[in-house]
C-alpha positions in Angstrom: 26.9 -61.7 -38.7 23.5 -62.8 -37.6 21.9 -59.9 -39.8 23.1 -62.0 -43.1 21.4 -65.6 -42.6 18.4 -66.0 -44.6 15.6 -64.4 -42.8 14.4 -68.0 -41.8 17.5 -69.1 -40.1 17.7 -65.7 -38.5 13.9 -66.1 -37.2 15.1 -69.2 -35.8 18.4 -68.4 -34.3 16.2 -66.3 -31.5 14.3 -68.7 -30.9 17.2 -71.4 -30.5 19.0 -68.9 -28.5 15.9 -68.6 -25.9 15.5 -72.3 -25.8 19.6 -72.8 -24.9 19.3 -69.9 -22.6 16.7 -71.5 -20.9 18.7 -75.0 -20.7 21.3 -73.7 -19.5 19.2 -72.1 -16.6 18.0 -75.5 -16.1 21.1 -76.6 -15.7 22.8 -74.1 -13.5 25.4 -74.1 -16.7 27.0 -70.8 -17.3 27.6 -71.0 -20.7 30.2 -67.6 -20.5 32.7 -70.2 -18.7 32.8 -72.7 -22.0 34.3 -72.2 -25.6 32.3 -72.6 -28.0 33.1 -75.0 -30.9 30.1 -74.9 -33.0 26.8 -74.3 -33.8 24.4 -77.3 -35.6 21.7 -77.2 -38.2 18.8 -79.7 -38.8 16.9 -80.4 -41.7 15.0 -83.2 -43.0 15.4 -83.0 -46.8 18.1 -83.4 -49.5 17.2 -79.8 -51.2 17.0 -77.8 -48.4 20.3 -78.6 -46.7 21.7 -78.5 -50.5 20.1 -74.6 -50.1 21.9 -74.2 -46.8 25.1 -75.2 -47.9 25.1 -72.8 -50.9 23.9 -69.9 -48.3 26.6 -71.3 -45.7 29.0 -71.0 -48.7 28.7 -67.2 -49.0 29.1 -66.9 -45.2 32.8 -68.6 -44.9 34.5 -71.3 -46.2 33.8 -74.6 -46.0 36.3 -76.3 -43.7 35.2 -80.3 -43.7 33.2 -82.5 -45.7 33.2 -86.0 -44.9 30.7 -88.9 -44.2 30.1 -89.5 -40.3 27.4 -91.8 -39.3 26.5 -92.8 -42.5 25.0 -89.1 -44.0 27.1 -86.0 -45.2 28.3 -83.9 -42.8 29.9 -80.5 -43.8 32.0 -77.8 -41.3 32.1 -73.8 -42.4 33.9 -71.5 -40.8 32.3 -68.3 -41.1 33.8 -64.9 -41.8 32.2 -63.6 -39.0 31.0 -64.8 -36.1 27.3 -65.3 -34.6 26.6 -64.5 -31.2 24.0 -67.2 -28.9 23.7 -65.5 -25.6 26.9 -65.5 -23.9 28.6 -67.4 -26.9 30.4 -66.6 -29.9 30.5 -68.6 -32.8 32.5 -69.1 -36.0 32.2 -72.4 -36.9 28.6 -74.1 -38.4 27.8 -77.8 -38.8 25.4 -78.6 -41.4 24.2 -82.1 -41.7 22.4 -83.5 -44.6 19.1 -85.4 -43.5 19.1 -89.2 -41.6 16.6 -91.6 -40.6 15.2 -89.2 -37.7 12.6 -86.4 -38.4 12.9 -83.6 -37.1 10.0 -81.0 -36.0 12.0 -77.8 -36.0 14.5 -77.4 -39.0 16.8 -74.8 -38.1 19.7 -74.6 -35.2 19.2 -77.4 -33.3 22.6 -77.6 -30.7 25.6 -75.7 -29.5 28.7 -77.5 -28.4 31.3 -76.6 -26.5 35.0 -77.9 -25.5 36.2 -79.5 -22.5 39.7 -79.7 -22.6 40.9 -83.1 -21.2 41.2 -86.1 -21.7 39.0 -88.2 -23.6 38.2 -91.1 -20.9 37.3 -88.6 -18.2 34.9 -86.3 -20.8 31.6 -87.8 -19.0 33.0 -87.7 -15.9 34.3 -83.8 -16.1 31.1 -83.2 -18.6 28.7 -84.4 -15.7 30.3 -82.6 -12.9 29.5 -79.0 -14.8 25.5 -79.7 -14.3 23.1 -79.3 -11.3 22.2 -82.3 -9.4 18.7 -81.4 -10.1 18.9 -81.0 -13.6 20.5 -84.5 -13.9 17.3 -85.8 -11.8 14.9 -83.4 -13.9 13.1 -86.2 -16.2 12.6 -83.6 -19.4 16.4 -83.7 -19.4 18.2 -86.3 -21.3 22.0 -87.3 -21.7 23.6 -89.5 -24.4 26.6 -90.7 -24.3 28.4 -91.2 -27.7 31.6 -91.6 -29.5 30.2 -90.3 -33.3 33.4 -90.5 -36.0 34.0 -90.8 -39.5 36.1 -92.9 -41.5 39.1 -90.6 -41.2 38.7 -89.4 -37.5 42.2 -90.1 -35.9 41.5 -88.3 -32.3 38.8 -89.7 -29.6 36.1 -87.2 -29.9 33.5 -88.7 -27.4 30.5 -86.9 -26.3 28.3 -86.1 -24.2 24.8 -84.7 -25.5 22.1 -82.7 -22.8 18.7 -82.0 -24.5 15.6 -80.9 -23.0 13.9 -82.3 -26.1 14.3 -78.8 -27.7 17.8 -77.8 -27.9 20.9 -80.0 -26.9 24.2 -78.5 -25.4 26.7 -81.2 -26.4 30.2 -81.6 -24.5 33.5 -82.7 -26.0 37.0 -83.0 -25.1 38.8 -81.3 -28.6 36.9 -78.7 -31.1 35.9 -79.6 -34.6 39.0 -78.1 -35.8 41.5 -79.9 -33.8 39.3 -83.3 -35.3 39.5 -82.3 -38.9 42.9 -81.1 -38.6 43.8 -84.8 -37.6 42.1 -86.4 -40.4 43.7 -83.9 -42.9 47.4 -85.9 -41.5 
């Protein structure tokens, strides 16, 4: 699949996929043990994530549009999957731009599914990473509960970023979300 993004988003996947393989090392997180949800794309202008979603379009279908946090947010499903290191991916998030900047437009996080329940996500999210990683200070975690309008399930998360990539916990998949909404 990777061999039919735009060359640009290609370049970049390799590069994304050494920064997260490198995170994950940080980490100690073996990212074969998780299910992964989805992959996420950043960009900071109107016109090129309009140029994305067209590409996006030809790739799979596209699963979700809806406003969360204020900005556009679409959800494709791709007709064949991408491969990030030990992951395999058939979902992409494409965001249109918000008030942050960001250096790198291009893949920007992975995240992956924690099945539980939603009030012990931090708990169960934290336990997965290195005691030394969590005291590392070029590693940062946000807790968050993003949503949209529609969003009927508890979706909290918990986001790990090195200030490169971010690895982003949840307790249910994009799917499961957007299938809820769609009730």
């Amino acid at each position: 699949m990777s061999g039919m993004l735009p060359p640009a988003l290609q370049h970049d996947l390799a590069r994304f996929e050494r920064a997260l393989l490198q995170l994950a090392d940080t980490l100690s997180l073996d990212l074969s043990q998780f299910e992964a949800d989805h992959i996420a794309l950043r960009c900071n202008q109107n016109t090129t994530a309009a140029q994305w979603k067209e590409t996006l379009l030809t790739l799979g279908v596209l699963i979700s549009e809806n406003q969360i946090n204020g900005r556009p947010i679409c959800f494709f499903s791709l007709n064949e999957k991408i491969t990030v290191g030990p992951l395999s991916i058939d979902c992409i998030e494409l965001p249109w731009p918000g008030q942050r900047f960001y250096p790198n437009e291009g893949w920007e996080h992975v995240e992956l599914v924690l099945a539980g329940s939603p009030e012990t996500l931090h708990a169960r999210a934290l336990a997965c990473l290195s005691d030394s990683a969590l005291a590392s200070p070029r590693i940062t975690l946000k807790f968050s509960q993003p949503g949209s309008d529609k969003e009927r399930l508890p979706n909290p998360t918990l986001a790990v970023s090195d200030g490169t990539v971010t690895i982003k916990f949840h307790p249910y998949s994009i799917r499961e979300v957007i299938a809820r909404e769609q009730e």
